[in-house]
Backbone bond lengths (Angstrom), bond angles and torsions (degrees), N, CA, C in turn:
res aa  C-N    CA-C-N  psi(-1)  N-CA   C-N-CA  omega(-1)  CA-C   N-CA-C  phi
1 X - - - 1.438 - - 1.518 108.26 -
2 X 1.564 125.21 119.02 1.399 120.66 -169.09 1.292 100.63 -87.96
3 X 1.246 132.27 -19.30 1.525 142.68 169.03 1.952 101.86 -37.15
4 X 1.584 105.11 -81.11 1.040 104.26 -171.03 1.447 123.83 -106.19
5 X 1.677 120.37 10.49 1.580 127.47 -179.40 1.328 114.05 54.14
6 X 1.600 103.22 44.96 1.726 121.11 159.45 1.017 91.86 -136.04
7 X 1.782 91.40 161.05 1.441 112.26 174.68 1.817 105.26 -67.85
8 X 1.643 92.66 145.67 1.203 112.69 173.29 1.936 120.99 -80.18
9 X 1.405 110.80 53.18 1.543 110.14 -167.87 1.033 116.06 -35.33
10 X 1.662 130.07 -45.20 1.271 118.60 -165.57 1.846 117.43 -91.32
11 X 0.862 91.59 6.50 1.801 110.16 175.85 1.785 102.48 -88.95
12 X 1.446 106.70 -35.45 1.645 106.26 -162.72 1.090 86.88 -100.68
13 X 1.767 133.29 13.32 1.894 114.35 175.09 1.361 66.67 -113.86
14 X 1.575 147.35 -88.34 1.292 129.40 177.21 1.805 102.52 21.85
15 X 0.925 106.24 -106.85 1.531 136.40 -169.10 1.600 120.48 -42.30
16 X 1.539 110.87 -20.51 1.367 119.22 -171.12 2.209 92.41 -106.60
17 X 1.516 91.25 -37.49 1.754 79.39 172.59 1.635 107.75 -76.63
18 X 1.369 122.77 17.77 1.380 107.62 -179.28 1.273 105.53 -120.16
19 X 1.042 109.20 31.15 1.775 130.83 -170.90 1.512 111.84 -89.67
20 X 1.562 128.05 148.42 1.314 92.19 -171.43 1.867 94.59 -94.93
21 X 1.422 136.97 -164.61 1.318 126.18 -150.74 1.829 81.28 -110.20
22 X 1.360 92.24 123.54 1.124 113.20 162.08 1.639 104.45 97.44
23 X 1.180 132.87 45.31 1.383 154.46 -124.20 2.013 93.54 -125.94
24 X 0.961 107.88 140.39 1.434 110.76 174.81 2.009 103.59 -87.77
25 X 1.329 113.97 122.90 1.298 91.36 170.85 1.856 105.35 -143.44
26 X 1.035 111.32 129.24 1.342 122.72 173.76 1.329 118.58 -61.00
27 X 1.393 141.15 151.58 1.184 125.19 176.88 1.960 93.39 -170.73
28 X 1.537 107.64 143.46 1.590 125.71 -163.36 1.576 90.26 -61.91
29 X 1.149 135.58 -177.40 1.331 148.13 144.77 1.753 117.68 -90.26
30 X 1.659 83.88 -44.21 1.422 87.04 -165.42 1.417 100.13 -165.99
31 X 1.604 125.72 140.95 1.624 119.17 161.91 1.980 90.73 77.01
32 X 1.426 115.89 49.83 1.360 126.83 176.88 1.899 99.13 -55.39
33 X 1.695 89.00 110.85 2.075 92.98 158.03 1.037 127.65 -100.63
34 X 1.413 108.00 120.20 1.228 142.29 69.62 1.771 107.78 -120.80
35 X 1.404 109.86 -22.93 1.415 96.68 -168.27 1.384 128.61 -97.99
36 X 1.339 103.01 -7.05 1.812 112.19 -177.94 1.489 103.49 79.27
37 X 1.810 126.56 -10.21 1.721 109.46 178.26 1.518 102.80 -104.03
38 X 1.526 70.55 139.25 1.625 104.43 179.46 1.545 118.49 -104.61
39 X 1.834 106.07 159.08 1.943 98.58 -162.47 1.788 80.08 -81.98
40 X 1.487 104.79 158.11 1.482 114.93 165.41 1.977 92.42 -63.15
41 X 1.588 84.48 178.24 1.712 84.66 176.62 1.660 102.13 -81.12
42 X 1.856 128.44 -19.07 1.461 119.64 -175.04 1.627 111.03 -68.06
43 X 1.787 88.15 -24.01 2.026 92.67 168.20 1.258 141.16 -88.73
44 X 2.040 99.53 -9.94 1.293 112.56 171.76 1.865 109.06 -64.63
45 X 1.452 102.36 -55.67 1.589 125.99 168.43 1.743 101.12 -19.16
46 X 1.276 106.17 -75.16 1.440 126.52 -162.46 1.477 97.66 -59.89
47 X 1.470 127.42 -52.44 1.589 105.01 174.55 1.357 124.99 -90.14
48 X 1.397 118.14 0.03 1.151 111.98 166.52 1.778 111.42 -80.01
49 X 1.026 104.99 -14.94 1.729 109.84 171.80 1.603 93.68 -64.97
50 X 1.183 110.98 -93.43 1.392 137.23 -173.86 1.908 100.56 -10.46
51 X 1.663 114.24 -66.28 1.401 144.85 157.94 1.691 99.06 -19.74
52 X 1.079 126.58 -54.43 1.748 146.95 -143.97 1.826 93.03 -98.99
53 X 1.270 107.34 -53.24 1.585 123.18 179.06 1.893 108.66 -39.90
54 X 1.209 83.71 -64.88 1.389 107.13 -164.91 1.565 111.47 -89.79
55 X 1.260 108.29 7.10 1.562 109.18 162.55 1.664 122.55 77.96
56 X 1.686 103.35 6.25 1.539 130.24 -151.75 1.633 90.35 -62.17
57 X 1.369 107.57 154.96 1.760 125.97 172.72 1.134 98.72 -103.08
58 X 1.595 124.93 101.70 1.570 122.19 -170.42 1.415 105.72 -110.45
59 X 1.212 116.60 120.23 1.598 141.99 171.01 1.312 125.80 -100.00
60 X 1.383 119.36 115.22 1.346 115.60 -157.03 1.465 95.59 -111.52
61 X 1.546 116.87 137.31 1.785 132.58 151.62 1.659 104.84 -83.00
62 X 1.235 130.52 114.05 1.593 150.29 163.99 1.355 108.19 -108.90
63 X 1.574 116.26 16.34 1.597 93.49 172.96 1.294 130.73 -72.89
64 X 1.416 121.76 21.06 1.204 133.40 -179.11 1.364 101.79 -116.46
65 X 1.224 135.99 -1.41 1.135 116.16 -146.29 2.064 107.90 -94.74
66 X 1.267 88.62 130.02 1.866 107.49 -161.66 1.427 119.16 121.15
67 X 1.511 112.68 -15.29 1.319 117.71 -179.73 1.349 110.28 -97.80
68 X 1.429 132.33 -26.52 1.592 136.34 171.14 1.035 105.89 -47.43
69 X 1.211 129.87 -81.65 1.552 145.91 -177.13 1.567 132.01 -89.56
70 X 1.680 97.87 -3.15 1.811 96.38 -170.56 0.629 108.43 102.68
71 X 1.672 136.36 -68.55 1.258 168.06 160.92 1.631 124.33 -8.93
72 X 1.016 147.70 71.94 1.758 123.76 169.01 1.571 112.19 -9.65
73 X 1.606 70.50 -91.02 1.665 122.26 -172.89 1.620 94.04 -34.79
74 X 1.508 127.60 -98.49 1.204 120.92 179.20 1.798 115.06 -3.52
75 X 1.495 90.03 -82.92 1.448 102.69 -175.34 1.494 125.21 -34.79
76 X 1.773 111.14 -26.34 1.616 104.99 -172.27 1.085 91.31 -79.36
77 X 1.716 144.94 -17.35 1.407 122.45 -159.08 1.415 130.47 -27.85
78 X 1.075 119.12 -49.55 1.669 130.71 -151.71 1.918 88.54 -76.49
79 X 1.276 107.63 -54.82 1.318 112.93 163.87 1.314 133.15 -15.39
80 X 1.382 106.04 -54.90 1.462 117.98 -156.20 1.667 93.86 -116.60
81 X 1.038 114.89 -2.84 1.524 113.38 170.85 1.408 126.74 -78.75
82 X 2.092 88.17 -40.89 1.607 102.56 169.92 1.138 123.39 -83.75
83 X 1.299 107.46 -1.12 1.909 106.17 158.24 1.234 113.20 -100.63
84 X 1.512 127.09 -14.40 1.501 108.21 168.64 1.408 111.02 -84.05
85 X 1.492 130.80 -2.78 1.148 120.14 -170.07 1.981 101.03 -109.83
86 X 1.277 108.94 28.21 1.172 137.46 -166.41 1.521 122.91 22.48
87 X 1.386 111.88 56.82 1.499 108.45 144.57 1.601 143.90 -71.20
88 X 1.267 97.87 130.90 1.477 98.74 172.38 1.435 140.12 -15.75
């Protein structure tokens, strides 16, 4: 959202339910380029549901990952969420 320099969540569930089912979709880990915003983890949850729904092939870019937050660990979250919540 260029309005307020957050992510636009309901534009990127917009966009992920307009997917066709079983859809390849890329998505940042962490430290999103061009904008640096990242989903909270209650928004990682919500599209990794959505992701899971629709049968999506989710491919993650982490080449940032340690530079968002400092953090590794932090940073893999979204990562390691969508493999415990067992996606492809």
């Amino acid at each position: 959202n260029r309005a307020t320099n957050a992510l636009d969540l309901n534009g990127m569930i917009e966009d992920i339910k307009a997917a066709p089912e079983g859809a390849i979709v890329l998505l940042h880990a962490c430290a999103h380029n061009p904008t640096g915003c990242d989903p909270s983890k209650e928004q990682w949850e919500a599209i990794s549901a959505l992701c899971k729904e629709k049968d999506l092939q989710v491919f993650f870019d982490s080449a940032y990952q340690g530079f968002a937050s400092g953090d590794a660990e932090a940073d893999a979250f979204a990562l390691r969420y969508f493999v415990e919540q067992g996606h492809n």
